[in-house]
N, C-alpha and C positions, 0 to 999 in steps of 0.2 A: 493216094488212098487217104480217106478225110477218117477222121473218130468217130464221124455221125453214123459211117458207115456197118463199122464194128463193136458200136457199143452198146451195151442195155439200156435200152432205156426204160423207164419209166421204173428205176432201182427203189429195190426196198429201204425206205427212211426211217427214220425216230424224232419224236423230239423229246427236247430237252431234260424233260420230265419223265421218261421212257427207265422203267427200273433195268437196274442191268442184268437179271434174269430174264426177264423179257426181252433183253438183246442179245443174251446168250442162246436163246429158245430159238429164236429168228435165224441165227448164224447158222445152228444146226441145222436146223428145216430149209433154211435156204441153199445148203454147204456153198457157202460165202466167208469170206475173211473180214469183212467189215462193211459200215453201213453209215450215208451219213447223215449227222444229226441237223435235223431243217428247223424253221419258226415255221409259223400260221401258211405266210406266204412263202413255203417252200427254198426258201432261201439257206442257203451253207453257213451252219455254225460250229461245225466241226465234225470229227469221223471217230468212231468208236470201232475199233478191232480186235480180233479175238486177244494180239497181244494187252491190248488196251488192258482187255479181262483178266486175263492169266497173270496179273500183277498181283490180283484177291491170291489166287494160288503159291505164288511165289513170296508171300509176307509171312506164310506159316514156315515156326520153324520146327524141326524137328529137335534140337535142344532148349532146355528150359533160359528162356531169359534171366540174364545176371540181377536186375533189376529194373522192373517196368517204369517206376518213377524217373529213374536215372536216362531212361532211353527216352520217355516222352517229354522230358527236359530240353535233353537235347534235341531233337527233333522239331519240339517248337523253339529253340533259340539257334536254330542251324539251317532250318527247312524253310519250305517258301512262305512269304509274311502274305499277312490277312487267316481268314479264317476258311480258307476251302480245305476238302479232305484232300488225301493221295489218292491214287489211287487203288489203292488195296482198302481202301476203305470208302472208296466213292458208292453210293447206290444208284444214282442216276446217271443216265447220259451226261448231261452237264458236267457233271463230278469226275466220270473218267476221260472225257473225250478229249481228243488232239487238237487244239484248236487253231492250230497252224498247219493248214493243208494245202498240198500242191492240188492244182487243180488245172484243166483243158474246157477247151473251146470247143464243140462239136464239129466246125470247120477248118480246123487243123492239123495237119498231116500226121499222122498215124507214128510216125520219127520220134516227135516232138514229146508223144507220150510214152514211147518204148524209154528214148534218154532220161525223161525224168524218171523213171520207174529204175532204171541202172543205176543213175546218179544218188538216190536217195532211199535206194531200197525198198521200194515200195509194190505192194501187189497188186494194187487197183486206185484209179484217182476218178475221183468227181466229174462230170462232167457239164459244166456250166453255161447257161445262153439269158443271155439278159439277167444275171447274178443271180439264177434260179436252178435249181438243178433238174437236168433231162435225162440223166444216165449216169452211168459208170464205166470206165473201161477197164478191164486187166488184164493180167499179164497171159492168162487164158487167152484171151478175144485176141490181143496180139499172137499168141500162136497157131490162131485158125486162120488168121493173117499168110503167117509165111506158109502153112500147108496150102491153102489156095494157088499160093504162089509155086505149088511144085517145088519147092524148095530143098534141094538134095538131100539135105542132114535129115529132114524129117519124113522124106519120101520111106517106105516100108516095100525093101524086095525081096 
């Protein structure tokens, strides 16, 4: 069974430039976990997911900070050099997205993406043909997968 077979294609993208309200908006209305970020020529610059977002969420604290100068001290002399944001404070695509993505072939075996989705915890990967993207597949599409397949665990009696 190939990826081509089982995957969306022609997935909802962003680029670069894509505020990340407007990709929070998108995830909703889509109910999707993430989306990937393309250039002009559609090509993969990386994936923005809801965890990406929920990093805004998780930087508030519910105690008052000891002191703010002291935290953004360290943080620019401990955090990652150059001048990009974190995420919790990213507003674009750019700014939050993963830019290290596993990614498939439309023509290869359906295995290939279940493992990497096990191995790396992942809910849905890219899927690429001529370094362009055609789809996506996730862990969804592989469970309609094995119900095809009559597959006992998920058969209903």
């Amino acid at each position: 069974m190939l990826i081509r077979n089982f995957m969306t294609p022609d997935p909802v993208t962003v680029q670069p430039e894509t505020p990340v309200e407007d990709i929070a908006s998108l995830l909703l209305s889509h109910h999707i976990n993430g989306v990937p970020v393309v250039d002009g020529e559609n090509r993969l610059l990386g994936v923005v997911t809801a965890e990406d977002l929920i990093h805004r969420g998780a930087d508030e604290r519910l105690e008052p900070r000891e002191s703010v100068w002291k935290e953004n001290f360290w943080v620019s002399f401990l955090g990652p050099q150059g001048s990009h944001r974190g995420k919790a404070e990213g507003r674009t695509a750019a700014e939050v997205m993963t830019k290290e993505v596993h990614s498939v072939e439309p023509d290869m075996h359906l295995s290939v993406a279940a493992r990497l989705m096990i191995d790396h915890r992942l809910t849905s990967l890219p899927v690429l043909e001529a370094e362009k993207v055609v789809g996506v597949i996730s862990r969804t599409d592989l469970l309609s997968h094995l119900k095809e397949m009559e597959n006992p665990l998920l058969r209903e009696d």
